[in-house]
mmCIF file of the N, C-alpha and C atoms, coordinates in Angstrom:
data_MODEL
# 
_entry.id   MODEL 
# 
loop_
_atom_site.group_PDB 
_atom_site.id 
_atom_site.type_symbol 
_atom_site.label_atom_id 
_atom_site.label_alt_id 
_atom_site.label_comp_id 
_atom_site.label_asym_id 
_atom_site.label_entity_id 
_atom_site.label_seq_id 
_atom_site.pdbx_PDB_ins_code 
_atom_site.Cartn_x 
_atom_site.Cartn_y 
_atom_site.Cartn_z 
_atom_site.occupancy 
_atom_site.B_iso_or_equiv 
_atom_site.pdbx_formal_charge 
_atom_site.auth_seq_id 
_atom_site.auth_comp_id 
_atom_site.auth_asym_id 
_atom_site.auth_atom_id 
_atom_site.pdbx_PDB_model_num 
ATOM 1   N N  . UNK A 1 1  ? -0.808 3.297   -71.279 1.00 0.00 ? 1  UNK A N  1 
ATOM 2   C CA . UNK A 1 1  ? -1.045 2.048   -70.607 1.00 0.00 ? 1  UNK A CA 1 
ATOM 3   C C  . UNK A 1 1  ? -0.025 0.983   -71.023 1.00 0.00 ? 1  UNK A C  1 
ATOM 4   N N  . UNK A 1 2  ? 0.041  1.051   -72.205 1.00 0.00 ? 2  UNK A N  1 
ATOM 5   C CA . UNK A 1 2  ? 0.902  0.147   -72.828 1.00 0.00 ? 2  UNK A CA 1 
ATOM 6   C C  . UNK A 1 2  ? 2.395  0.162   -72.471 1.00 0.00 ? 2  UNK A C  1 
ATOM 7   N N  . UNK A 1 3  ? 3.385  1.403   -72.124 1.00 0.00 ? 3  UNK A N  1 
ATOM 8   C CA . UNK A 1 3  ? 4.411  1.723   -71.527 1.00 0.00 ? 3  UNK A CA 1 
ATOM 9   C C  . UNK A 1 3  ? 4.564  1.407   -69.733 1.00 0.00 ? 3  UNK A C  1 
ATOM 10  N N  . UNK A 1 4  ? 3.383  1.488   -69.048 1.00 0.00 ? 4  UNK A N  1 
ATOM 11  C CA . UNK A 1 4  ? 3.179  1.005   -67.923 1.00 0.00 ? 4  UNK A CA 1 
ATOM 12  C C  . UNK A 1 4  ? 3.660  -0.488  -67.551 1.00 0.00 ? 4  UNK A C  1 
ATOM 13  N N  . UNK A 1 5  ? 2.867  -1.360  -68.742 1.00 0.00 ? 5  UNK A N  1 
ATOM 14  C CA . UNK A 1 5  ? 2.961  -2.489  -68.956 1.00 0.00 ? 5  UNK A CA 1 
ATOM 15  C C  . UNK A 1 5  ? 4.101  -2.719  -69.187 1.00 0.00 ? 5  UNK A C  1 
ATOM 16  N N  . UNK A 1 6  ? 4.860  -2.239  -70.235 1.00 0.00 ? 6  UNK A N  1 
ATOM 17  C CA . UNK A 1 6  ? 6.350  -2.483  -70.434 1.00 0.00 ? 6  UNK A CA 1 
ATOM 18  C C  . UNK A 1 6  ? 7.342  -2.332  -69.430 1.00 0.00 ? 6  UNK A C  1 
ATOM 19  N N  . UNK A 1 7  ? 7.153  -1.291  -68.878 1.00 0.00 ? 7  UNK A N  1 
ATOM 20  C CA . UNK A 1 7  ? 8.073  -0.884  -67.511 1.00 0.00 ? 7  UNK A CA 1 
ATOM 21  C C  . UNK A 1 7  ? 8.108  -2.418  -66.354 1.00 0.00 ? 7  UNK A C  1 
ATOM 22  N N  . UNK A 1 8  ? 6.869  -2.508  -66.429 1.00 0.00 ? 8  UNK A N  1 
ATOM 23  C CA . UNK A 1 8  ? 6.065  -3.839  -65.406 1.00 0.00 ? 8  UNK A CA 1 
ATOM 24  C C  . UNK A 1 8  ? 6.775  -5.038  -65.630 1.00 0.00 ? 8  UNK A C  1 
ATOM 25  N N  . UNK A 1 9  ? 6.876  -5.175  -67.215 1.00 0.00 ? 9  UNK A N  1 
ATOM 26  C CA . UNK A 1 9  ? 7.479  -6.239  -67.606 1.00 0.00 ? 9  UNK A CA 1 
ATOM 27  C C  . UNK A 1 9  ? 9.141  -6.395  -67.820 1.00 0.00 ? 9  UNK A C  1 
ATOM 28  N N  . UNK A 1 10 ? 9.279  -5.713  -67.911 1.00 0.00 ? 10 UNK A N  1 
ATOM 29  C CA . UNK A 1 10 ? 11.559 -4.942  -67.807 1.00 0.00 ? 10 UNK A CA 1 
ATOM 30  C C  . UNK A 1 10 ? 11.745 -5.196  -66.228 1.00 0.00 ? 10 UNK A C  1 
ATOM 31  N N  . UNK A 1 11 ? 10.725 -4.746  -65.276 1.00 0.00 ? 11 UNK A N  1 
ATOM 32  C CA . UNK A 1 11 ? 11.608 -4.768  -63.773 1.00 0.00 ? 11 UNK A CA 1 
ATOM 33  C C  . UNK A 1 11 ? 10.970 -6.927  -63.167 1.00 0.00 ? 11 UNK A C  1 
ATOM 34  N N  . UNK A 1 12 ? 10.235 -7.247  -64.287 1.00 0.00 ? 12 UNK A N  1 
ATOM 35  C CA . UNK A 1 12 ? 10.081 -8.425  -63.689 1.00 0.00 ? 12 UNK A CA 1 
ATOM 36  C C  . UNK A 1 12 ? 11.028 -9.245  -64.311 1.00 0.00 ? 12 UNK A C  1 
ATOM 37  N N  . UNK A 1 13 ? 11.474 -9.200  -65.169 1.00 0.00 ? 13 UNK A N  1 
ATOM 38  C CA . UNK A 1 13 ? 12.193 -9.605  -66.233 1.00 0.00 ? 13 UNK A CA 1 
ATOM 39  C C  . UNK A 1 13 ? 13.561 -9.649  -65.641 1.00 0.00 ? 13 UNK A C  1 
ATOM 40  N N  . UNK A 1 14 ? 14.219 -8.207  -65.603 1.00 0.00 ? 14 UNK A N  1 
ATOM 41  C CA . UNK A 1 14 ? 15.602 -8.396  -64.431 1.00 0.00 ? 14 UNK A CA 1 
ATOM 42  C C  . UNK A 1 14 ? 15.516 -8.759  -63.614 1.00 0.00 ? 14 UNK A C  1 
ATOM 43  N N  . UNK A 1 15 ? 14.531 -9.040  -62.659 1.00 0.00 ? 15 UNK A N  1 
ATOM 44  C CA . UNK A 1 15 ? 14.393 -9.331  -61.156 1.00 0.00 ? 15 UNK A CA 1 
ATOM 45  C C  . UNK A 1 15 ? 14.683 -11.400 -61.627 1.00 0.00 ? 15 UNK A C  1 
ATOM 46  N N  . UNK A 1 16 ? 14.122 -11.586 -62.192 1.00 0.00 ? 16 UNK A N  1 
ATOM 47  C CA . UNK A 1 16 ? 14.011 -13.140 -63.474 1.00 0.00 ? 16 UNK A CA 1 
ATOM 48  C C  . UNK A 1 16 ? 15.303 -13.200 -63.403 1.00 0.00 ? 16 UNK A C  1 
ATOM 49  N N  . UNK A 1 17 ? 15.859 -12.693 -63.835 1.00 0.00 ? 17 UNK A N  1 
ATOM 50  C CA . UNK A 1 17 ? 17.315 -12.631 -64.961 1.00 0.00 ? 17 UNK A CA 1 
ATOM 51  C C  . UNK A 1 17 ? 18.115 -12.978 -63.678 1.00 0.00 ? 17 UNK A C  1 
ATOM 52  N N  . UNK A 1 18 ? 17.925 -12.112 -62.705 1.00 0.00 ? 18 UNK A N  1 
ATOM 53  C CA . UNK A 1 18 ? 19.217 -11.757 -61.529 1.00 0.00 ? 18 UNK A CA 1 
ATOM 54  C C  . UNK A 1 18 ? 18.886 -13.285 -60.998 1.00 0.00 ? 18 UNK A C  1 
ATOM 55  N N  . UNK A 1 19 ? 17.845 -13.791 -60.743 1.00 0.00 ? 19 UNK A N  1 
ATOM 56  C CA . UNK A 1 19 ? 17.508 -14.771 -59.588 1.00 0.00 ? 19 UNK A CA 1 
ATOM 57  C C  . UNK A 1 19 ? 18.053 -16.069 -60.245 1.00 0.00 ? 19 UNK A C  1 
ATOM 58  N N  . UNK A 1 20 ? 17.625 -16.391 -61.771 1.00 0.00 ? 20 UNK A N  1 
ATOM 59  C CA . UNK A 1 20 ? 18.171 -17.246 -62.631 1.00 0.00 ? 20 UNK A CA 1 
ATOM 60  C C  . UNK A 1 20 ? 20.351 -17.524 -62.286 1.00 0.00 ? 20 UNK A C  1 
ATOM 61  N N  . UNK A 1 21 ? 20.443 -16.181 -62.838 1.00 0.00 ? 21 UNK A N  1 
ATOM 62  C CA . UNK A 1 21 ? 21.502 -16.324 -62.915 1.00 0.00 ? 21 UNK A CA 1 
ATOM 63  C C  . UNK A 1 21 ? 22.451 -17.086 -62.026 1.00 0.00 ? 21 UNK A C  1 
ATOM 64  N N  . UNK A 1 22 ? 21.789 -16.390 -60.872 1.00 0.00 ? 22 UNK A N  1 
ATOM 65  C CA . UNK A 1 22 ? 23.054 -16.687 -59.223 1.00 0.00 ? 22 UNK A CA 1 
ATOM 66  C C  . UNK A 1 22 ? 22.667 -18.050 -59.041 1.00 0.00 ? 22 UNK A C  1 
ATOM 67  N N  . UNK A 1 23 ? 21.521 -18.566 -59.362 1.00 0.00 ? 23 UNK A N  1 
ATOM 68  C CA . UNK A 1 23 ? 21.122 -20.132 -58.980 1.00 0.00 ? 23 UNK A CA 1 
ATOM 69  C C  . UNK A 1 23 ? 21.684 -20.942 -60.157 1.00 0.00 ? 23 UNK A C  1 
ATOM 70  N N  . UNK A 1 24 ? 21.751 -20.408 -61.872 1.00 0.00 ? 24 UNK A N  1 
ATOM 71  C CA . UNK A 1 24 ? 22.543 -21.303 -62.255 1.00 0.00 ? 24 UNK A CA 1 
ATOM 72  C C  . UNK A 1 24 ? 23.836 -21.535 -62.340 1.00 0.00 ? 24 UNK A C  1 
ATOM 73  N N  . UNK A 1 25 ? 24.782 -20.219 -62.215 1.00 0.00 ? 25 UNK A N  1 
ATOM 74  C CA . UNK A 1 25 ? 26.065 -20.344 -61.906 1.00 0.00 ? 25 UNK A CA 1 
ATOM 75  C C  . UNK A 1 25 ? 26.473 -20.757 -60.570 1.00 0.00 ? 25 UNK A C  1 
ATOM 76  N N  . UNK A 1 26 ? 25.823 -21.066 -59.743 1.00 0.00 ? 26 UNK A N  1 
ATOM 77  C CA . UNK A 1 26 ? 26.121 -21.583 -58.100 1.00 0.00 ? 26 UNK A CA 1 
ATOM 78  C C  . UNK A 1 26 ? 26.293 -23.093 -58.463 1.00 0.00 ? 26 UNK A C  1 
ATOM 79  N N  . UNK A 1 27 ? 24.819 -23.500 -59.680 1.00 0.00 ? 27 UNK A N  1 
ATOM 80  C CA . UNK A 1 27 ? 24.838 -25.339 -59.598 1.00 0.00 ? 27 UNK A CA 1 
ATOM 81  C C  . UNK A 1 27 ? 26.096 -25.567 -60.513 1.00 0.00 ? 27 UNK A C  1 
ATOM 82  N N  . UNK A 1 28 ? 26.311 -24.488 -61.551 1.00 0.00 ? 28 UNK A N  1 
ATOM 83  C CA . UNK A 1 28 ? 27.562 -24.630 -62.110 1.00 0.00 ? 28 UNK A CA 1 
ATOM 84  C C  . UNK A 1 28 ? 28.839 -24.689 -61.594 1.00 0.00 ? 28 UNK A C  1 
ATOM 85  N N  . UNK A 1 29 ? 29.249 -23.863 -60.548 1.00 0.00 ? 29 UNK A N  1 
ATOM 86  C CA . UNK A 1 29 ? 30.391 -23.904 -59.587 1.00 0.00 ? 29 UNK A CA 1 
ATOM 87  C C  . UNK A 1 29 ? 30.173 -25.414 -58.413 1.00 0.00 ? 29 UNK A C  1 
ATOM 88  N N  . UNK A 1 30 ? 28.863 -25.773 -57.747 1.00 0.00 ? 30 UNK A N  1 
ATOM 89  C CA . UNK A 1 30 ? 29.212 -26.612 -56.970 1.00 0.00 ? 30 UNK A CA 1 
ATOM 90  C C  . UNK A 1 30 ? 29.276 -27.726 -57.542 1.00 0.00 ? 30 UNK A C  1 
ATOM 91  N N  . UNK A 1 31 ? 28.902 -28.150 -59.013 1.00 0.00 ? 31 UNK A N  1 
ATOM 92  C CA . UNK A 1 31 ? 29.070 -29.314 -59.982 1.00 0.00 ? 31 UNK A CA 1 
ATOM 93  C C  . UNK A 1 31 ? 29.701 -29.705 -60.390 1.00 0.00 ? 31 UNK A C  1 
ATOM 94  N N  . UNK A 1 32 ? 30.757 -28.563 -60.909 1.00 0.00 ? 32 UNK A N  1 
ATOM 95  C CA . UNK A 1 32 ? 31.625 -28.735 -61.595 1.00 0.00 ? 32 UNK A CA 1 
ATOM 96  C C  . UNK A 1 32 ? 33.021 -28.097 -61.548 1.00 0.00 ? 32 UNK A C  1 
ATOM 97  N N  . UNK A 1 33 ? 32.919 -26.719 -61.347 1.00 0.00 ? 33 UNK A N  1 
ATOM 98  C CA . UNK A 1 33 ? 34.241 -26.289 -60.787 1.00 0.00 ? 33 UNK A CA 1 
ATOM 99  C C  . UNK A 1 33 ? 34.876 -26.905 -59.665 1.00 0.00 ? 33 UNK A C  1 
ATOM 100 N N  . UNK A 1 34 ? 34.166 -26.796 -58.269 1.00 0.00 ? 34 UNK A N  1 
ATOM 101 C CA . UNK A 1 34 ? 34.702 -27.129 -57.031 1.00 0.00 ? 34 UNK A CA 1 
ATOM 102 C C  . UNK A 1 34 ? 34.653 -28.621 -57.174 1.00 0.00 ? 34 UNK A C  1 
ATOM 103 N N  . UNK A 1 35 ? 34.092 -29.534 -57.330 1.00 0.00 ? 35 UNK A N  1 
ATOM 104 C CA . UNK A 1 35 ? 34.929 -31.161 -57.609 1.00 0.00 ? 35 UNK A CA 1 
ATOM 105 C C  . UNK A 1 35 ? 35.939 -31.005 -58.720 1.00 0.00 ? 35 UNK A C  1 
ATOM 106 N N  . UNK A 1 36 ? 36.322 -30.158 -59.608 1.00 0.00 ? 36 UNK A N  1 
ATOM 107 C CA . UNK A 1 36 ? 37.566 -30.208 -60.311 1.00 0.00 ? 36 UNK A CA 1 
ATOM 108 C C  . UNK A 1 36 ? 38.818 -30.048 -59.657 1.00 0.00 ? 36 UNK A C  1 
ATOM 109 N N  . UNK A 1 37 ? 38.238 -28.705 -58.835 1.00 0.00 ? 37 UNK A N  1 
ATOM 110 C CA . UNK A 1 37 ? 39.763 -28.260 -57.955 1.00 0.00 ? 37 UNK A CA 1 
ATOM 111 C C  . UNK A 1 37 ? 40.094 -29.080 -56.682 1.00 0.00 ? 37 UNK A C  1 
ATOM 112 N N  . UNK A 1 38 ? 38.915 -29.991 -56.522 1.00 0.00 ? 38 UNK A N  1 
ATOM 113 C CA . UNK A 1 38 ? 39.485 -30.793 -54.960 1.00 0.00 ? 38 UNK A CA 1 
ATOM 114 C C  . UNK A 1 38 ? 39.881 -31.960 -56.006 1.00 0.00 ? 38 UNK A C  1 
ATOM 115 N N  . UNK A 1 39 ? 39.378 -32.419 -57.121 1.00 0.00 ? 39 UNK A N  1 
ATOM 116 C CA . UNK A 1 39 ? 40.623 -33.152 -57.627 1.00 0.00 ? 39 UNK A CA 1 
ATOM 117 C C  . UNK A 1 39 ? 42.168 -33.138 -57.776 1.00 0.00 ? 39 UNK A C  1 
ATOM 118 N N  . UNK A 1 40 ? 41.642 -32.331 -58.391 1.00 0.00 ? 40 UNK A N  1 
ATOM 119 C CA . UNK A 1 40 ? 43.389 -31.236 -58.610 1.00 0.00 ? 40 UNK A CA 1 
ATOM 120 C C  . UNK A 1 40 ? 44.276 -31.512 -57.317 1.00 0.00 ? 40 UNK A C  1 
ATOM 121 N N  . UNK A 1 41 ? 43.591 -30.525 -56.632 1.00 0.00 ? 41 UNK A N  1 
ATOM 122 C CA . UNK A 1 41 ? 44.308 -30.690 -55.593 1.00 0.00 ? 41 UNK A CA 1 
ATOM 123 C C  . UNK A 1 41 ? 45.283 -31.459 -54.894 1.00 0.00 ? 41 UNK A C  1 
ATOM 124 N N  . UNK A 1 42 ? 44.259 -32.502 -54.850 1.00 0.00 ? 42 UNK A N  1 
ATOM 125 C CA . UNK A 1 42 ? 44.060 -34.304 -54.019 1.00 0.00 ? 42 UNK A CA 1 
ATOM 126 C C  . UNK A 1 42 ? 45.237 -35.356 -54.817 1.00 0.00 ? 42 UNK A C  1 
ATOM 127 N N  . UNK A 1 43 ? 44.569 -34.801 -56.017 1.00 0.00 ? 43 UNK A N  1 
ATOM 128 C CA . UNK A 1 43 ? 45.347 -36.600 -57.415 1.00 0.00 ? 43 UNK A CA 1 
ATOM 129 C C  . UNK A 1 43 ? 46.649 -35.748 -58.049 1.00 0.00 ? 43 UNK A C  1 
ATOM 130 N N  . UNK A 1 44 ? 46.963 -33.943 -58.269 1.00 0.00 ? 44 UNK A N  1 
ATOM 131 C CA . UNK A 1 44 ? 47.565 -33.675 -58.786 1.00 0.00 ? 44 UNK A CA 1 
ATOM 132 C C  . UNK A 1 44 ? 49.035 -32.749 -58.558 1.00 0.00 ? 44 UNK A C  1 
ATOM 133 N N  . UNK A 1 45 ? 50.279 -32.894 -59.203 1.00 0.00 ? 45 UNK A N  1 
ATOM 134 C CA . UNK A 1 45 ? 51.021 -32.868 -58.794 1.00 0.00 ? 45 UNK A CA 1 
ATOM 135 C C  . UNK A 1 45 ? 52.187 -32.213 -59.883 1.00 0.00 ? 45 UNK A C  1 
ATOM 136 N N  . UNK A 1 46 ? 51.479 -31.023 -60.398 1.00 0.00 ? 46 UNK A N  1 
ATOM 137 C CA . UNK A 1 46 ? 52.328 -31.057 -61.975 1.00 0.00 ? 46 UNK A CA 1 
ATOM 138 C C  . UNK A 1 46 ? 53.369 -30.834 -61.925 1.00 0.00 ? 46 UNK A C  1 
ATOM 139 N N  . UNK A 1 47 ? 53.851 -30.446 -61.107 1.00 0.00 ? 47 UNK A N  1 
ATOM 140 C CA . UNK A 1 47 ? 55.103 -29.425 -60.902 1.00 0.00 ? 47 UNK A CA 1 
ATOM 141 C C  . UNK A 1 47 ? 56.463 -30.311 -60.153 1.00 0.00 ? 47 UNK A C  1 
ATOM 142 N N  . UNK A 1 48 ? 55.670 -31.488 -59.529 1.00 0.00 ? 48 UNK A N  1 
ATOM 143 C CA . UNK A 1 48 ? 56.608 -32.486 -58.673 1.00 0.00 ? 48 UNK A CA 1 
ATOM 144 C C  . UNK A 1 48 ? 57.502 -31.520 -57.525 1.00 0.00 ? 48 UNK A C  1 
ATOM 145 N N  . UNK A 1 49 ? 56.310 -30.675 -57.084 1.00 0.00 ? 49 UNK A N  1 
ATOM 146 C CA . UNK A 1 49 ? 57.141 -30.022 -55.703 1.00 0.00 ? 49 UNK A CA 1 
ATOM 147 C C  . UNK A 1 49 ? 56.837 -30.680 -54.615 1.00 0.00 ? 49 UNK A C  1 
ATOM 148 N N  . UNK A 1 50 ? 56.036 -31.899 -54.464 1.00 0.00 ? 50 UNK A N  1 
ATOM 149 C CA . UNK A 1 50 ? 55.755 -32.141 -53.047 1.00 0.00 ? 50 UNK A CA 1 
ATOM 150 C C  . UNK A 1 50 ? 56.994 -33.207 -52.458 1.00 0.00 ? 50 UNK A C  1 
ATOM 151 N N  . UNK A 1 51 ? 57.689 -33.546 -53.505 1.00 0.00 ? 51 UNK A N  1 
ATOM 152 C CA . UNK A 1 51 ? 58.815 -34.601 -53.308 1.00 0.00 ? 51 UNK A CA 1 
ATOM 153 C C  . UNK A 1 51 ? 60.205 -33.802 -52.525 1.00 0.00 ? 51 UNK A C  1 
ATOM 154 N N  . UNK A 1 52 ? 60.136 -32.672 -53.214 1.00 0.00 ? 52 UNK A N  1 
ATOM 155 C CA . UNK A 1 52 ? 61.441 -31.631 -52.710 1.00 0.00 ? 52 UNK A CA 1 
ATOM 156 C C  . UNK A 1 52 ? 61.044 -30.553 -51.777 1.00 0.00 ? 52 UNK A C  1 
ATOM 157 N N  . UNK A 1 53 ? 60.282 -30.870 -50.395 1.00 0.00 ? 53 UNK A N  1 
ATOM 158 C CA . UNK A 1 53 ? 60.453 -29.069 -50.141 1.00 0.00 ? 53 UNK A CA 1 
ATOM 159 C C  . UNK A 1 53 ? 61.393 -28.313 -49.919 1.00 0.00 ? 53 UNK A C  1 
ATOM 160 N N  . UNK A 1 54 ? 61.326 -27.357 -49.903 1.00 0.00 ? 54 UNK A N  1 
ATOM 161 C CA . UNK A 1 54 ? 62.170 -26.191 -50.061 1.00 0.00 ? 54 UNK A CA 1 
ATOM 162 C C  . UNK A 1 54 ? 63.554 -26.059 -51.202 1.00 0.00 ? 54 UNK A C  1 
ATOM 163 N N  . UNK A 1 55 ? 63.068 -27.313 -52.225 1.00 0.00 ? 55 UNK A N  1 
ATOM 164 C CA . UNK A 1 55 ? 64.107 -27.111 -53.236 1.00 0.00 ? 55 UNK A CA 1 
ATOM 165 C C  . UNK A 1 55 ? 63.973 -26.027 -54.038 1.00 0.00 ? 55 UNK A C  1 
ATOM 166 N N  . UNK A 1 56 ? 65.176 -25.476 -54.689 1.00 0.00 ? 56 UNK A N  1 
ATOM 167 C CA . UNK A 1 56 ? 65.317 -24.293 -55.716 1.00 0.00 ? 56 UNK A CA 1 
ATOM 168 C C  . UNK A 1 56 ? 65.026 -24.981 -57.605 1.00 0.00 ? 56 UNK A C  1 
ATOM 169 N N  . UNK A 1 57 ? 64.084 -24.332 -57.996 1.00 0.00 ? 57 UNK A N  1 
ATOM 170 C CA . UNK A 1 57 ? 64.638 -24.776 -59.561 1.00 0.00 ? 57 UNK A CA 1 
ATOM 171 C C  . UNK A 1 57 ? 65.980 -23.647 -60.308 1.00 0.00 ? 57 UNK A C  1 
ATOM 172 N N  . UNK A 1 58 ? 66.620 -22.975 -59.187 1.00 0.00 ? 58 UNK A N  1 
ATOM 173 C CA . UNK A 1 58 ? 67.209 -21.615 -59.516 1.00 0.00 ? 58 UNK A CA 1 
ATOM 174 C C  . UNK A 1 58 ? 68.361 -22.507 -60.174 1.00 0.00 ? 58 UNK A C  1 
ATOM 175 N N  . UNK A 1 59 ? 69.380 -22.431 -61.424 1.00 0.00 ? 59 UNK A N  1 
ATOM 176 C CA . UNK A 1 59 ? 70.065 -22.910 -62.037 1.00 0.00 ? 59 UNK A CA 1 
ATOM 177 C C  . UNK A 1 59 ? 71.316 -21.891 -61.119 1.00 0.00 ? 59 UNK A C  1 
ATOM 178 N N  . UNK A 1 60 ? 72.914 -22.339 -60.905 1.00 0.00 ? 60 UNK A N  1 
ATOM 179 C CA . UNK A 1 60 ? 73.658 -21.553 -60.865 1.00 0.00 ? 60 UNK A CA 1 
ATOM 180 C C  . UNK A 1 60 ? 74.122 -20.826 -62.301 1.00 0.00 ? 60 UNK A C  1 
ATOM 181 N N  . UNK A 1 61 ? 74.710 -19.522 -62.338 1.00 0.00 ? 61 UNK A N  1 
ATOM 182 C CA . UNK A 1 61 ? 75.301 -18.933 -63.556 1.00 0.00 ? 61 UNK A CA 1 
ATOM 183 C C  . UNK A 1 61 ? 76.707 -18.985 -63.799 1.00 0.00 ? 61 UNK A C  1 
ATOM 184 N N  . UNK A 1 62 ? 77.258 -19.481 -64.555 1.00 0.00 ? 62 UNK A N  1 
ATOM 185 C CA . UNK A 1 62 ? 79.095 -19.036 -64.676 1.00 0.00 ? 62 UNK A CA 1 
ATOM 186 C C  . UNK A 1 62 ? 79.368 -17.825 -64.923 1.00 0.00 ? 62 UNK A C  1 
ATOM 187 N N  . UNK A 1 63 ? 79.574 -16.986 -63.952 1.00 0.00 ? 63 UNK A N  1 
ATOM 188 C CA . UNK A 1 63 ? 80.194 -14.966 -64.479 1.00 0.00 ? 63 UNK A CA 1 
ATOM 189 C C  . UNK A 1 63 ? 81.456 -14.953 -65.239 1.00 0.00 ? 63 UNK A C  1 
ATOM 190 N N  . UNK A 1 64 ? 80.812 -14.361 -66.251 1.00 0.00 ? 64 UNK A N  1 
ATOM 191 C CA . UNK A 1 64 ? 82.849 -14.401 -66.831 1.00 0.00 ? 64 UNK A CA 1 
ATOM 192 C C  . UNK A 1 64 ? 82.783 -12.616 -66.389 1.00 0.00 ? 64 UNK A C  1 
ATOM 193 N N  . UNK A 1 65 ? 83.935 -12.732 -66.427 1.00 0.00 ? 65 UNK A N  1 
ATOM 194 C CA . UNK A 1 65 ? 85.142 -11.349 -65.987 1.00 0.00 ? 65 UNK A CA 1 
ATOM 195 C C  . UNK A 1 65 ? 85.143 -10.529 -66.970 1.00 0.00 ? 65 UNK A C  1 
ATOM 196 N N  . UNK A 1 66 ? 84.568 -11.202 -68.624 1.00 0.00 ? 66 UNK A N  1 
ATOM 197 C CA . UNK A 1 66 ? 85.231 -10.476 -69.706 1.00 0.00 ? 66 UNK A CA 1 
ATOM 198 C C  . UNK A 1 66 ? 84.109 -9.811  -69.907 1.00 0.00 ? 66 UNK A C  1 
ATOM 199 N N  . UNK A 1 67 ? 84.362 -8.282  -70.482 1.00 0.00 ? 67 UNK A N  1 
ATOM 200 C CA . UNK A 1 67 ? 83.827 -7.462  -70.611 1.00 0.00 ? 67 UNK A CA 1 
ATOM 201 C C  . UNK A 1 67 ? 83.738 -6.525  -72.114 1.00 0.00 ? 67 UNK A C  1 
ATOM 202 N N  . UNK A 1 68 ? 83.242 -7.209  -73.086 1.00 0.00 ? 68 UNK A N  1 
ATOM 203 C CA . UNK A 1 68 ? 83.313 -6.775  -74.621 1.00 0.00 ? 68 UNK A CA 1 
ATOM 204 C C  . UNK A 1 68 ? 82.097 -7.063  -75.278 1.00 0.00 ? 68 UNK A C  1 
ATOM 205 N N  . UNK A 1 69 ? 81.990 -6.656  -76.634 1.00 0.00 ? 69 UNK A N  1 
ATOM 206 C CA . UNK A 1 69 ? 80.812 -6.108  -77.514 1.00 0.00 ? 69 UNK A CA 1 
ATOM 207 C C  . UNK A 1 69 ? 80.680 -7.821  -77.808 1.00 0.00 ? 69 UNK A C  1 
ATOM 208 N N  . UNK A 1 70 ? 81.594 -8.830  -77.820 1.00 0.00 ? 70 UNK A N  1 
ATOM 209 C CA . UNK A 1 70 ? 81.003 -10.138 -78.070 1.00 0.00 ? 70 UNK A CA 1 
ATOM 210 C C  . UNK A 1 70 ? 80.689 -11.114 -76.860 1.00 0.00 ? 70 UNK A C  1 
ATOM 211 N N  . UNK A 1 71 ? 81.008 -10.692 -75.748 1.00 0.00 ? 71 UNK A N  1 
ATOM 212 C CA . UNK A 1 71 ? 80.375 -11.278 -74.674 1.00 0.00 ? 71 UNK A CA 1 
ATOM 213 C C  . UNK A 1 71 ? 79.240 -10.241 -74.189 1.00 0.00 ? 71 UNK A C  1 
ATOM 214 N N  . UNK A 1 72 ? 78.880 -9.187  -74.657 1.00 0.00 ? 72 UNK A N  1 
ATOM 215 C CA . UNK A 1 72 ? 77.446 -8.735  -74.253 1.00 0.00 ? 72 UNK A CA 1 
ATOM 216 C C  . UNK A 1 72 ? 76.224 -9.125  -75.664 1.00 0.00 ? 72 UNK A C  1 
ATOM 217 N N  . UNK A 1 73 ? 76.999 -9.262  -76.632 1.00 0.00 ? 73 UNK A N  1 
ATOM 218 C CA . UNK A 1 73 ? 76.214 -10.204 -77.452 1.00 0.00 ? 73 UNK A CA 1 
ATOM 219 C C  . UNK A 1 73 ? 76.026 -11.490 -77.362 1.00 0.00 ? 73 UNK A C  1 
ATOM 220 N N  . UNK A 1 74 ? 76.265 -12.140 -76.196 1.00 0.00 ? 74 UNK A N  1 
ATOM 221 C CA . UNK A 1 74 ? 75.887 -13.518 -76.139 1.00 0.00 ? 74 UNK A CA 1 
ATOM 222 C C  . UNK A 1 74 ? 75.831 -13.664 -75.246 1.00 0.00 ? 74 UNK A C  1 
ATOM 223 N N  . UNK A 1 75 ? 74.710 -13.586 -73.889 1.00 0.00 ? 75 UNK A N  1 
ATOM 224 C CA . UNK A 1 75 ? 74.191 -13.407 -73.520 1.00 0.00 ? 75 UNK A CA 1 
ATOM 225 C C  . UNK A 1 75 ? 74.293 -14.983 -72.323 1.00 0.00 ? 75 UNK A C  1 
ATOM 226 N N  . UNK A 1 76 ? 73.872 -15.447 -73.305 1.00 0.00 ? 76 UNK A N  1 
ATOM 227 C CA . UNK A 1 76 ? 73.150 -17.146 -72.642 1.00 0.00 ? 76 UNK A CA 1 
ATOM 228 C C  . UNK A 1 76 ? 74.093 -18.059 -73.221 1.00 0.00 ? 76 UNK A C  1 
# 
């Protein structure tokens, strides 16, 4: 009887657990995550790409020609 009971109480318990969960991580996401990222969004700008579109941050390289054990050791 007593294992009956337990079983009874484990599938009410997860059924608890599951229903808890999705309702408190939902008030957690619509509280607090999603007004963070429409901040973000809206006020933020870390990168300062909206001033340049289609600019490159690509640096040009100078190629040297020379080809030796101290120009493949130095790299940069």
């Amino acid at each position: 009887m007593l294992k009956r009971l337990w079983n009874g109480w484990k599938a009410f318990a997860q059924a608890t657990g599951g229903f808890q969960s999705r309702v408190l991580l939902g008030l957690f996401y619509f509280s607090v995550v999603a007004p963070f990222g429409i901040l973000v969004r809206v006020l933020g700008d870390p990168l300062g790409r909206r001033d340049r579109p289609g600019a490159s941050n690509w640096k040009p390289v100078a190629v040297s020609d020379r080809v030796d054990i101290e120009a493949v050791r130095k790299q940069f």
